[in-house]
C-alpha positions in Angstrom: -79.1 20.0 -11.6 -78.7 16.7 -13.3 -78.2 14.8 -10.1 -81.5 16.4 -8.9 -82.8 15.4 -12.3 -81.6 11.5 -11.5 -82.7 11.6 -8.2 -86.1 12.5 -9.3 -86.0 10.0 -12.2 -84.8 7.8 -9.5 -87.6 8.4 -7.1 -90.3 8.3 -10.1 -88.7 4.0 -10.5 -89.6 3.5 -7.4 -93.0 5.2 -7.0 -93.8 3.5 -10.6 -92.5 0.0 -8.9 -94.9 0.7 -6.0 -97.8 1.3 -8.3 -97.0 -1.6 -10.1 -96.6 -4.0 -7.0 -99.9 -2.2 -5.7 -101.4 -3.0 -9.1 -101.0 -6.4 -8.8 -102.2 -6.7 -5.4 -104.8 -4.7 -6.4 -105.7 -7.3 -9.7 -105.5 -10.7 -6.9 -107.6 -9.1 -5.1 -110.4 -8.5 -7.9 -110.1 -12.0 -8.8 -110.6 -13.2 -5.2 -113.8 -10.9 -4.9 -115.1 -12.1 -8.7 -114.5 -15.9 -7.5 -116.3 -15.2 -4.4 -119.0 -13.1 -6.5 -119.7 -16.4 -9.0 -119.5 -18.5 -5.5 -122.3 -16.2 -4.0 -124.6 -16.2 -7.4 -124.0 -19.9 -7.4 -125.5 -20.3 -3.7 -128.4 -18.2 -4.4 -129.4 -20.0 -7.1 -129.1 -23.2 -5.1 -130.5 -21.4 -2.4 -133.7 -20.5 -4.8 -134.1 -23.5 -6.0 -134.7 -25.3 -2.1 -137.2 -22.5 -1.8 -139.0 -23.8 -4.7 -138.4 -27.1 -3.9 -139.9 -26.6 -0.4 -142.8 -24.3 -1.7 -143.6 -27.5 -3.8 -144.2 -30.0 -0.9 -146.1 -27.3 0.9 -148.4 -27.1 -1.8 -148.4 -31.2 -2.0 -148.6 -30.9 1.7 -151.8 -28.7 1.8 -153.5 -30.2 -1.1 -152.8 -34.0 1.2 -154.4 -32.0 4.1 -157.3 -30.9 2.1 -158.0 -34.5 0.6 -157.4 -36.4 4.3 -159.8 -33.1 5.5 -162.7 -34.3 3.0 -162.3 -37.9 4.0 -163.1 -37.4 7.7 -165.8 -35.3 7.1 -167.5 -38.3 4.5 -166.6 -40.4 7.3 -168.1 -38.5 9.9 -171.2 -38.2 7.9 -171.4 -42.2 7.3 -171.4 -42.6 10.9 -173.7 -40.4 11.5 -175.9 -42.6 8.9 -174.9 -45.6 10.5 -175.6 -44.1 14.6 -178.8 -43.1 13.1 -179.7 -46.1 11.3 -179.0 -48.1 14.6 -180.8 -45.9 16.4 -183.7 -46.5 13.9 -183.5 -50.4 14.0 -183.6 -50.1 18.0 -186.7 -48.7 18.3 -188.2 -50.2 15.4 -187.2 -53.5 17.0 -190.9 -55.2 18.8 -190.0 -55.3 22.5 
């Protein structure tokens, strides 16, 4: 009985050696995933901040659009003045 008793002993090492090794494989391994974890946050935050970067100049964008859109139409309305004034002094003119 005590060599059965030793071998058990004996076998419980070795299974606490495995679950030790396994441990520690298991503890690099959650350090790799929380490195990875920060390195994802860290991307979406960059990734958020283009977004609002880019939502920024498509606001400047639009609001550029919306001035050059006003400017053609004063434009087309002081050629219409000006077509319309010519066409005034041409048939005012004496023939």
């Amino acid at each position: 009985m005590a060599e059965a008793l030793s071998t058990r002993v004996t076998r419980l090492e070795n299974l606490m050696g495995v679950l030790a090794e396994k441990q520690t494989r298991l503890d690099e391994v959650l350090v790799v995933l929380a490195e990875a974890q920060i390195e994802t946050e860290k991307r979406f935050r960059e990734t958020a901040e283009r977004f609002r970067e880019t939502d920024e100049r498509f606001r400047k964008t639009d609001k550029r659009f919306r001035k050059t859109d006003e400017l053609f139409r004063d434009l087309d309305e002081r050629i219409e003045k000006l077509v319309s004034g010519i066409g005034e002094l041409i048939r005012s003119r004496p023939q």
